[in-house]
N, C-alpha and C positions, 0 to 999 in steps of 0.2 A: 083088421081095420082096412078097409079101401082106399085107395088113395088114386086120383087119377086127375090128369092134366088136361083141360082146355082150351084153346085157341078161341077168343071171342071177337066180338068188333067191340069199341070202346061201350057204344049205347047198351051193352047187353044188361039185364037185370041186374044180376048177381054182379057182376064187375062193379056198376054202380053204386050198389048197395055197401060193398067193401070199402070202396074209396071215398064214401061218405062219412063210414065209419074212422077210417083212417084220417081224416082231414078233423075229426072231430075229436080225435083220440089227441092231437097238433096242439088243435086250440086250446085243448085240456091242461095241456104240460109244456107250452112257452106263453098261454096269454092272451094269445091273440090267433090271429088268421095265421095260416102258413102265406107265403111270399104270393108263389104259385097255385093259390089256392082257385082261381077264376079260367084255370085251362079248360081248353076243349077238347075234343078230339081231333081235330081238323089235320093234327100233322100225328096225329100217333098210328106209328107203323104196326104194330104187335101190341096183343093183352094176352095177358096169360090168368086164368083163374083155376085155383088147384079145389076140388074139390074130398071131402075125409067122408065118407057112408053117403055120397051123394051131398054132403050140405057145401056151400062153397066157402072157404073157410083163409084162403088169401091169393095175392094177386097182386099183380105188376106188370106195368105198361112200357114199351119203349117210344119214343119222342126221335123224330129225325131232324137232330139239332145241323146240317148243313151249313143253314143259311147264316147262324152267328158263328158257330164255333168253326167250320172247316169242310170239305168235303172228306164224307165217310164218317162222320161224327157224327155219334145218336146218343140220345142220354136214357137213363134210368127212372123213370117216373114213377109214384105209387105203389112204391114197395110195402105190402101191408098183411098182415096175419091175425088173425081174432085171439082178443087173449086167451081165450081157452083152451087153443089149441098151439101155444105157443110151446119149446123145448122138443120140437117133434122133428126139425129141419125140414118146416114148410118153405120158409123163406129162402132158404136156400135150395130146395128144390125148383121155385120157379123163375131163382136166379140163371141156374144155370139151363133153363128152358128160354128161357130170354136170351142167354146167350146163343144158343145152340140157333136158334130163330135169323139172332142179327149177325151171326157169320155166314149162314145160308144166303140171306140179304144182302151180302157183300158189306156191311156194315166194318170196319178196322178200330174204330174207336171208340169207346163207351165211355160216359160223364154220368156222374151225377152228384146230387146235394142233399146231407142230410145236417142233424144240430148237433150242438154237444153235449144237451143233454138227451140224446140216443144212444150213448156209449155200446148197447146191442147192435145199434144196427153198424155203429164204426167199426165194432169187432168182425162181425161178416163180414164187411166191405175186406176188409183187410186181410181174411183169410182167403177169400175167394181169390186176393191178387191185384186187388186192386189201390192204386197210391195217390197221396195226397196231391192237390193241384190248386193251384190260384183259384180264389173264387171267382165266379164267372158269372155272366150276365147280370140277372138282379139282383145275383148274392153277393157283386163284387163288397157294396158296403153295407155287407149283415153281419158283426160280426160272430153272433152266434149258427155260422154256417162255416159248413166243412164239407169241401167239395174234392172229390176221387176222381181219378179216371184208370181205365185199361184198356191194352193193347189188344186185338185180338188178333194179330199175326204170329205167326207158327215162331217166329224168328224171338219177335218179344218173348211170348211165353217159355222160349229154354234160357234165353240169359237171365229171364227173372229169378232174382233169388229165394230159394224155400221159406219160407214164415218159418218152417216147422224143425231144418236141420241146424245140427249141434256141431260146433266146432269141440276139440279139444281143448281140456283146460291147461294139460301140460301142455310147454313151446316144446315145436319140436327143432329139429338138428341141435341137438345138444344145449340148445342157445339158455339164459338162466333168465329168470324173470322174478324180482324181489318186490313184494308189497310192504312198502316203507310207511309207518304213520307218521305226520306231520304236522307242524301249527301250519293256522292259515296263513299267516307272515311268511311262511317258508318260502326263501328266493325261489326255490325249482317248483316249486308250486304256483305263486304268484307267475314266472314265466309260463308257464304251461296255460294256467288262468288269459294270460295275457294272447296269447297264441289262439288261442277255444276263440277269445270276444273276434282278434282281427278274422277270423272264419267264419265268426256267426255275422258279422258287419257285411262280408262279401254276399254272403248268403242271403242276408238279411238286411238290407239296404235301409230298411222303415228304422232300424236299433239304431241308425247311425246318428249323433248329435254332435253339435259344434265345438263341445268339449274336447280336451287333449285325448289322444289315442281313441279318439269317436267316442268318449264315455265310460272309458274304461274302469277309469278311476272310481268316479260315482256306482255302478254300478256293481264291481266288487264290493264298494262296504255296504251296499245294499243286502249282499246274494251272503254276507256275514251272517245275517242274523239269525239266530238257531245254531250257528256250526256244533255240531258234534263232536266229528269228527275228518279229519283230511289224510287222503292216502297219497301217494306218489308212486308211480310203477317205473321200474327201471328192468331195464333190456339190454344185457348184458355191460351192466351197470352205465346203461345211459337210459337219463330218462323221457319217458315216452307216455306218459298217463295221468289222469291223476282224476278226485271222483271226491267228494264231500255226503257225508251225513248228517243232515237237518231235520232239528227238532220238528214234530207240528205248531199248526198256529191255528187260530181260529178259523171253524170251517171245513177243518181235514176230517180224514176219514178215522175213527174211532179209535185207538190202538196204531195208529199210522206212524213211520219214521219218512223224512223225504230224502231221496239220495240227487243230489245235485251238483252240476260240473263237472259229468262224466266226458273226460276229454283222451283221445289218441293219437299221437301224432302221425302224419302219412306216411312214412316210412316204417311203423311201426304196426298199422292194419293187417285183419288176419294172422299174427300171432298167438291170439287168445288173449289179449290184454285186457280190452274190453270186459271180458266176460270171467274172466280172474276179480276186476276191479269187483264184480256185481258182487260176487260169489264172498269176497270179502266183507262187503257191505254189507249183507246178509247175513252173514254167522256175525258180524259185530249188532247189528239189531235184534237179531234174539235175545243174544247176551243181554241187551239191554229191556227186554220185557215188550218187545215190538213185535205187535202179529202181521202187518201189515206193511209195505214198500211203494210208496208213490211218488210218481215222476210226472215232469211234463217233457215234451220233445217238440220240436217243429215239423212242421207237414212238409216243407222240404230238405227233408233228412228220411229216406226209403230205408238204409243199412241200418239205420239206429232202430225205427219203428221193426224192422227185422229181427233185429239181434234180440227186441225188448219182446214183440210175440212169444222166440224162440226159450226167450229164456221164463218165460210161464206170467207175462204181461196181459192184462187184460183194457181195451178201453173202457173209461167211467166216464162220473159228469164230473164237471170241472171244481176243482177245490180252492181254485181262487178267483179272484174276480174276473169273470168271460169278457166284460163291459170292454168294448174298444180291441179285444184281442183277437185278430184274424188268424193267427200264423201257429197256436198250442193246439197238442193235444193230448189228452189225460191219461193216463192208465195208473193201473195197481195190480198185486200180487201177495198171494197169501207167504206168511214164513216159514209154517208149518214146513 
Protein backbone atom coordinates (compact mmCIF):
# COMPACT_ATOMS: atom_id res chain seq x y z
CA UNK A 1 0.00 0.00 0.00
CA UNK A 2 1.36 3.49 -0.85
CA UNK A 3 1.23 6.17 1.25
CA UNK A 4 2.47 9.51 0.44
CA UNK A 5 2.29 13.10 1.93
CA UNK A 6 1.22 16.46 0.18
CA UNK A 7 1.68 20.00 0.72
CA UNK A 8 -1.34 21.78 -0.91
CA UNK A 9 -2.81 25.42 -0.83
CA UNK A 10 -6.18 25.38 1.18
CA UNK A 11 -8.38 25.78 -2.34
CA UNK A 12 -6.81 22.49 -3.56
CA UNK A 13 -9.63 19.69 -4.72
CA UNK A 14 -9.00 17.00 -2.60
CA UNK A 15 -8.15 19.09 0.65
CA UNK A 16 -11.51 20.44 0.12
CA UNK A 17 -13.30 17.52 -0.63
CA UNK A 18 -11.93 15.97 2.83
CA UNK A 19 -12.74 18.93 5.01
CA UNK A 20 -16.30 18.81 3.63
CA UNK A 21 -16.37 15.51 4.50
CA UNK A 22 -15.03 16.14 7.96
CA UNK A 23 -17.39 19.10 8.87
CA UNK A 24 -20.25 16.84 7.88
CA UNK A 25 -19.07 13.87 9.66
CA UNK A 26 -19.32 17.13 12.99
CA UNK A 27 -22.76 17.75 12.17
CA UNK A 28 -23.45 14.17 12.14
CA UNK A 29 -22.39 13.47 15.72
CA UNK A 30 -22.95 16.89 17.83
CA UNK A 31 -26.21 18.30 15.87
CA UNK A 32 -25.39 20.96 14.44
CA UNK A 33 -22.62 23.10 12.77
CA UNK A 34 -19.02 22.77 14.21
CA UNK A 35 -18.39 26.43 15.80
CA UNK A 36 -15.57 27.11 13.11
CA UNK A 37 -17.30 25.65 10.59
CA UNK A 38 -17.41 29.28 7.98
CA UNK A 39 -13.25 29.46 7.87
CA UNK A 40 -11.43 30.34 5.05
CA UNK A 41 -8.15 30.16 4.10
CA UNK A 42 -7.06 33.48 4.40
CA UNK A 43 -4.68 32.89 7.50
CA UNK A 44 -4.01 29.11 6.92
CA UNK A 45 -0.25 28.75 6.83
CA UNK A 46 0.20 24.83 5.87
CA UNK A 47 -2.43 21.85 4.42
CA UNK A 48 -1.17 18.66 4.51
CA UNK A 49 -3.18 15.97 2.44
CA UNK A 50 -1.98 12.16 2.82
CA UNK A 51 -2.93 10.39 0.07
CA UNK A 52 -3.24 5.78 0.29
CA UNK A 53 -2.77 4.23 -3.75
CA UNK A 54 -3.04 7.74 -4.91
CA UNK A 55 -6.83 8.41 -3.50
CA UNK A 56 -6.49 11.40 -0.75
CA UNK A 57 -7.83 9.82 2.27
CA UNK A 58 -7.02 12.64 5.17
CA UNK A 59 -5.71 16.03 6.05
CA UNK A 60 -5.03 18.87 8.13
CA UNK A 61 -4.47 22.45 8.11
CA UNK A 62 -2.46 24.81 10.37
CA UNK A 63 -4.07 28.31 11.18
CA UNK A 64 -1.47 31.29 12.35
CA UNK A 65 -3.43 32.09 15.43
CA UNK A 66 -0.98 35.32 16.34
CA UNK A 67 -3.16 37.82 16.41
CA UNK A 68 -5.64 36.27 19.29
CA UNK A 69 -3.53 33.93 21.08
CA UNK A 70 0.14 35.28 21.08
CA UNK A 71 3.10 35.53 18.91
CA UNK A 72 4.33 32.30 17.54
CA UNK A 73 1.06 30.62 18.14
CA UNK A 74 -0.65 28.49 15.37
CA UNK A 75 -3.49 26.16 15.81
CA UNK A 76 -4.52 22.72 14.43
CA UNK A 77 -7.31 23.09 12.12
CA UNK A 78 -9.14 20.03 10.05
CA UNK A 79 -7.77 17.18 11.35
CA UNK A 80 -9.72 14.60 9.34
CA UNK A 81 -9.29 10.74 8.00
CA UNK A 82 -12.05 8.86 5.89
CA UNK A 83 -13.53 6.14 7.87
CA UNK A 84 -12.32 3.55 5.88
CA UNK A 85 -9.15 4.06 6.22
CA UNK A 86 -9.16 4.73 9.67
CA UNK A 87 -6.73 2.36 12.51
CA UNK A 88 -3.91 2.86 9.96
CA UNK A 89 -2.07 5.96 11.79
CA UNK A 90 -3.04 8.34 9.03
CA UNK A 91 -3.90 11.08 11.37
CA UNK A 92 -1.11 10.72 13.02
CA UNK A 93 1.09 10.76 10.14
CA UNK A 94 0.01 14.12 9.16
CA UNK A 95 0.16 15.20 12.51
CA UNK A 96 3.42 15.10 12.76
CA UNK A 97 3.93 16.61 9.16
CA UNK A 98 2.35 19.54 10.44
CA UNK A 99 4.36 19.65 13.03
CA UNK A 100 7.61 19.19 11.14
CA UNK A 101 6.17 22.21 8.71
CA UNK A 102 5.38 24.56 11.79
CA UNK A 103 8.86 24.32 13.49
CA UNK A 104 10.45 24.89 10.04
CA UNK A 105 8.05 28.06 10.17
CA UNK A 106 9.39 29.11 13.26
CA UNK A 107 5.96 28.48 14.62
CA UNK A 108 6.70 27.61 19.14
CA UNK A 109 3.18 26.93 19.89
CA UNK A 110 0.39 24.76 18.77
CA UNK A 111 -3.60 25.08 19.76
CA UNK A 112 -6.28 23.44 19.05
CA UNK A 113 -10.08 22.36 19.65
CA UNK A 114 -11.68 19.31 19.51
CA UNK A 115 -15.38 17.60 21.47
CA UNK A 116 -15.87 15.11 23.96
CA UNK A 117 -17.49 13.23 22.07
CA UNK A 118 -14.21 12.50 19.86
CA UNK A 119 -12.57 10.52 22.56
CA UNK A 120 -10.22 9.30 19.38
CA UNK A 121 -9.15 12.22 18.57
CA UNK A 122 -8.47 13.20 22.52
CA UNK A 123 -6.53 10.10 22.81
CA UNK A 124 -4.02 11.31 19.77
CA UNK A 125 -3.85 14.64 20.98
CA UNK A 126 -2.47 13.27 24.03
CA UNK A 127 -0.24 10.74 22.83
CA UNK A 128 1.43 12.92 20.43
CA UNK A 129 2.18 15.34 23.78
CA UNK A 130 -0.04 17.58 23.66
CA UNK A 131 -2.17 19.06 27.08
CA UNK A 132 -5.15 20.39 28.24
CA UNK A 133 -5.69 24.28 27.97
CA UNK A 134 -8.45 26.84 28.72
CA UNK A 135 -10.78 26.98 26.01
CA UNK A 136 -10.02 29.78 23.84
CA UNK A 137 -11.53 32.09 21.42
CA UNK A 138 -15.08 30.83 20.45
CA UNK A 139 -14.76 27.84 22.34
CA UNK A 140 -14.29 29.80 25.58
CA UNK A 141 -18.35 29.10 26.24
CA UNK A 142 -18.66 25.62 24.38
CA UNK A 143 -18.89 23.45 26.83
CA UNK A 144 -18.67 20.52 24.83
CA UNK A 145 -15.07 21.73 23.62
CA UNK A 146 -11.54 20.58 24.78
CA UNK A 147 -8.97 22.58 23.73
CA UNK A 148 -4.81 21.18 23.77
CA UNK A 149 -1.92 22.85 23.19
CA UNK A 150 2.01 22.11 22.67
CA UNK A 151 5.19 23.35 22.94
CA UNK A 152 7.45 22.96 20.20
CA UNK A 153 10.75 24.01 21.89
CA UNK A 154 13.52 21.45 22.23
CA UNK A 155 13.60 22.65 26.03
CA UNK A 156 9.64 21.84 26.56
CA UNK A 157 9.76 18.66 24.84
CA UNK A 158 12.52 16.82 27.39
CA UNK A 159 10.84 18.09 30.60
CA UNK A 160 7.62 16.74 29.28
CA UNK A 161 6.78 13.78 30.83
CA UNK A 162 6.41 10.27 28.95
CA UNK A 163 2.46 9.20 28.43
CA UNK A 164 3.97 5.92 28.22
CA UNK A 165 6.61 5.28 31.23
CA UNK A 166 6.02 3.10 34.37
CA UNK A 167 7.04 3.95 37.74
CA UNK A 168 7.61 1.16 40.12
CA UNK A 169 5.00 -0.16 42.15
CA UNK A 170 7.31 -1.04 45.10
CA UNK A 171 8.56 2.21 47.16
CA UNK A 172 11.83 2.33 47.15
CA UNK A 173 14.60 3.12 49.92
CA UNK A 174 13.22 0.63 52.01
CA UNK A 175 10.44 3.13 52.88
CA UNK A 176 6.79 0.67 53.60
CA UNK A 177 3.59 1.62 51.86
CA UNK A 178 0.21 0.05 53.43
CA UNK A 179 -3.18 0.00 51.37
CA UNK A 180 -5.61 0.21 54.38
CA UNK A 181 -9.63 -0.30 53.53
CA UNK A 182 -11.80 2.25 54.95
CA UNK A 183 -15.46 3.73 55.79
CA UNK A 184 -16.07 6.72 54.04
CA UNK A 185 -16.61 8.43 57.62
CA UNK A 186 -12.90 7.59 58.21
CA UNK A 187 -11.32 10.70 59.86
CA UNK A 188 -7.81 10.12 57.69
CA UNK A 189 -9.97 9.70 54.84
CA UNK A 190 -12.39 12.54 55.28
CA UNK A 191 -9.04 14.71 55.83
CA UNK A 192 -7.37 13.65 52.88
CA UNK A 193 -10.87 14.18 51.10
CA UNK A 194 -10.75 17.49 52.59
CA UNK A 195 -7.15 18.45 51.41
CA UNK A 196 -7.99 16.91 47.45
CA UNK A 197 -11.37 19.70 47.58
CA UNK A 198 -8.90 22.80 49.08
CA UNK A 199 -6.55 21.75 45.73
CA UNK A 200 -9.07 21.34 43.49
CA UNK A 201 -10.74 25.05 44.63
CA UNK A 202 -7.09 26.48 43.97
CA UNK A 203 -6.95 24.84 40.78
CA UNK A 204 -10.36 25.22 40.17
CA UNK A 205 -11.61 28.56 41.06
CA UNK A 206 -15.33 27.80 39.06
CA UNK A 207 -15.79 24.63 42.18
CA UNK A 208 -15.57 27.31 44.61
CA UNK A 209 -19.12 28.23 46.38
CA UNK A 210 -20.08 30.37 49.43
CA UNK A 211 -20.50 27.43 51.40
CA UNK A 212 -18.16 26.65 54.52
CA UNK A 213 -14.82 25.12 53.32
CA UNK A 214 -15.84 26.37 49.55
CA UNK A 215 -18.33 23.36 49.45
CA UNK A 216 -16.89 20.86 50.99
CA UNK A 217 -19.24 19.60 52.89
CA UNK A 218 -22.15 19.32 50.26
CA UNK A 219 -20.16 17.93 47.82
CA UNK A 220 -18.65 14.98 49.80
CA UNK A 221 -22.04 13.59 50.43
CA UNK A 222 -22.71 14.09 46.92
CA UNK A 223 -19.24 12.12 45.65
CA UNK A 224 -21.06 9.24 48.62
CA UNK A 225 -23.27 7.97 46.48
CA UNK A 226 -22.31 4.38 44.93
CA UNK A 227 -19.26 4.12 47.63
CA UNK A 228 -17.96 0.73 47.34
CA UNK A 229 -15.39 0.92 48.60
CA UNK A 230 -12.49 3.43 50.27
CA UNK A 231 -8.67 2.97 50.60
CA UNK A 232 -6.16 5.03 52.64
CA UNK A 233 -2.43 4.69 51.68
CA UNK A 234 0.00 5.27 54.29
CA UNK A 235 3.83 5.91 54.02
CA UNK A 236 5.59 4.76 56.44
CA UNK A 237 2.63 4.82 58.37
CA UNK A 238 1.71 8.32 57.59
CA UNK A 239 -1.04 8.89 55.52
CA UNK A 240 -0.53 10.14 52.21
CA UNK A 241 -3.49 8.91 49.78
CA UNK A 242 -6.57 7.65 49.49
CA UNK A 243 -8.98 6.75 46.20
CA UNK A 244 -12.75 5.40 46.27
CA UNK A 245 -14.82 2.70 44.28
CA UNK A 246 -18.03 3.68 42.88
CA UNK A 247 -20.68 1.77 41.83
CA UNK A 248 -22.21 2.79 38.11
CA UNK A 249 -25.30 4.94 37.49
CA UNK A 250 -27.27 5.43 34.70
CA UNK A 251 -25.46 6.09 31.52
CA UNK A 252 -22.01 4.43 32.27
CA UNK A 253 -20.31 2.22 30.30
CA UNK A 254 -21.70 -1.48 30.47
CA UNK A 255 -19.86 -3.72 33.07
CA UNK A 256 -18.09 -0.31 34.39
CA UNK A 257 -16.81 0.27 38.21
CA UNK A 258 -15.93 4.28 38.82
CA UNK A 259 -12.78 4.87 40.88
CA UNK A 260 -13.07 8.27 42.40
CA UNK A 261 -11.01 10.64 44.83
CA UNK A 262 -7.79 9.55 43.74
CA UNK A 263 -5.85 11.75 45.97
CA UNK A 264 -1.73 12.29 47.10
CA UNK A 265 -0.33 14.28 49.02
CA UNK A 266 2.99 16.58 47.90
CA UNK A 267 5.18 15.24 49.82
CA UNK A 268 4.19 12.03 49.21
CA UNK A 269 4.55 12.18 44.89
CA UNK A 270 6.54 9.89 42.96
CA UNK A 271 6.57 7.10 45.43
CA UNK A 272 4.32 5.03 43.67
CA UNK A 273 1.26 5.75 45.72
CA UNK A 274 -0.83 6.81 43.05
CA UNK A 275 -0.35 3.80 41.05
CA UNK A 276 -0.46 1.20 44.12
CA UNK A 277 -4.02 3.09 44.85
CA UNK A 278 -5.04 2.15 40.85
CA UNK A 279 -3.54 -1.18 41.09
CA UNK A 280 -5.75 -1.86 44.13
CA UNK A 281 -8.69 -0.60 42.70
CA UNK A 282 -8.45 -3.03 40.07
CA UNK A 283 -7.93 -6.34 41.60
CA UNK A 284 -10.94 -5.23 44.09
CA UNK A 285 -13.17 -4.61 40.80
CA UNK A 286 -12.63 -7.89 39.26
CA UNK A 287 -13.33 -9.46 42.30
CA UNK A 288 -16.31 -7.72 42.05
CA UNK A 289 -17.38 -8.88 38.42
CA UNK A 290 -16.27 -5.48 36.86
CA UNK A 291 -14.58 -5.57 33.24
CA UNK A 292 -14.23 -2.10 33.00
CA UNK A 293 -12.62 1.24 35.05
CA UNK A 294 -13.85 4.75 34.41
CA UNK A 295 -12.80 7.93 35.66
CA UNK A 296 -13.08 11.56 35.06
CA UNK A 297 -9.99 14.03 35.68
CA UNK A 298 -9.56 17.70 34.96
CA UNK A 299 -7.77 19.26 32.03
CA UNK A 300 -5.58 21.12 34.35
CA UNK A 301 -4.04 18.20 35.96
CA UNK A 302 -1.07 16.98 33.05
CA UNK A 303 0.57 14.26 35.93
CA UNK A 304 -2.91 12.64 36.48
CA UNK A 305 -3.97 12.46 32.69
CA UNK A 306 -0.13 11.07 32.56
CA UNK A 307 -0.06 8.67 35.16
CA UNK A 308 -3.89 7.53 33.71
CA UNK A 309 -2.54 7.04 29.85
CA UNK A 310 0.35 5.18 31.47
CA UNK A 311 -1.39 2.99 33.43
CA UNK A 312 -3.66 1.59 30.16
CA UNK A 313 -6.42 4.76 30.14
CA UNK A 314 -7.99 5.51 27.31
CA UNK A 315 -10.14 8.70 26.31
CA UNK A 316 -14.08 8.18 25.75
CA UNK A 317 -17.30 10.19 25.55
CA UNK A 318 -18.48 11.38 28.46
CA UNK A 319 -20.65 9.22 30.94
CA UNK A 320 -22.26 12.07 32.67
CA UNK A 321 -23.86 14.97 31.92
CA UNK A 322 -21.20 17.25 29.50
CA UNK A 323 -24.09 20.17 29.85
CA UNK A 324 -22.22 23.25 31.50
CA UNK A 325 -18.93 21.15 32.08
CA UNK A 326 -15.79 22.79 30.68
CA UNK A 327 -13.11 21.56 32.88
CA UNK A 328 -13.58 16.83 32.65
CA UNK A 329 -12.20 14.59 30.85
CA UNK A 330 -13.28 11.03 30.31
CA UNK A 331 -11.49 7.90 30.09
CA UNK A 332 -11.57 4.03 30.62
CA UNK A 333 -9.72 0.81 30.80
CA UNK A 334 -10.19 -2.71 30.22
CA UNK A 335 -9.73 -5.13 33.59
CA UNK A 336 -8.85 -7.97 31.90
Amino acid sequence: MGVALAHVGWDDEHAAQLRTAQQAELRERYGDDDIGHEMTGESIVAMVVLREDDEPVACVALRDASDELGAGVAEVKRLYTVPGARGRGHSRRVMLELERLAHEQGWTRLVLETGVLQPEAIGLYLSLGYRSIPNYAEYVDEPSSRCFAKDLTASAARERPSAHGRRPLAVEGGRSLVIETVGWDDDTAVALRRAMWAWNTRTYPELVTDEPDHGFASDDARQRTGELVTWVARLDDEPVGCLTLRAPRDGYPDGSVELKKLYVTDQARGAGVARSLLATAHDEARARGFTIAVLGTGIRQPEAITLYLSDGYRPIRPFTNPARDFITLWFARPLH
